[in-house]
N, C-alpha and C positions, 0 to 999 in steps of 0.2 A: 365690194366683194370680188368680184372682177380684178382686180390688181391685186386682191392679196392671192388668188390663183396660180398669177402670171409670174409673183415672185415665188412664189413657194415651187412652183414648176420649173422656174430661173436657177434657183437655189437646187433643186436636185438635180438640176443637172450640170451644174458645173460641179458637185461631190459628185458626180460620177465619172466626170475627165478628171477629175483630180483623184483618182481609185484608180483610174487606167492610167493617169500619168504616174501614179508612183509604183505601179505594177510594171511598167515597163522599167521605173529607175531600177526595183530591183532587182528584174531579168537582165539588164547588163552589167547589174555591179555583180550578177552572179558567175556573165558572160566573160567579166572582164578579170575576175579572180581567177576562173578556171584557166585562161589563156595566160597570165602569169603566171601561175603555177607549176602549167605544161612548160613555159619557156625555161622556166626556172631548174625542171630536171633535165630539160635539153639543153641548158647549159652546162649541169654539172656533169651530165654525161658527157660534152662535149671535152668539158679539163678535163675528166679523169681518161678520157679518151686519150687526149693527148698528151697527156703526162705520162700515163702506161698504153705504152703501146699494145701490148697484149691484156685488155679489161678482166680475161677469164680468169679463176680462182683455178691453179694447179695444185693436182693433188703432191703430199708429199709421205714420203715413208715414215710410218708411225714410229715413236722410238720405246725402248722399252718401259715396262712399268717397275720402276725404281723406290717405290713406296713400301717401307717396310710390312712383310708378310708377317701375320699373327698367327 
């Protein structure tokens, strides 16, 4: 009776490293998506940076409305 205790106490707790070990896997595949993601628009910011020099959308003068009036 004695050793069936000691495994059944063995046995929960190694499913309990194995709950935090996969809690932690998927706090850095969360950690490690998010950080990709950010490089990802710091990259394309960085092309579009450099490819237009000026990123800002300039306004331009509207043109008129050419669509037949009813």
């Amino acid at each position: 009776d004695h050793k069936e205790t000691y495994i059944e106490a063995y046995t929960k707790s190694i499913q309990v490293v194995e709950s935090m070990l996969k809690l932690d896997r998927l706090r850095q595949e969360v950690a490690i998506n998010n950080m990709l993601s950010r490089q990802e628009r710091l990259n394309r910011m960085s092309y579009f940076g450099n490819a237009l020099p000026n990123y800002r959308m300039k306004r331009t003068a509207s043109l008129p409305n050419t669509a037949a009036k009813t």
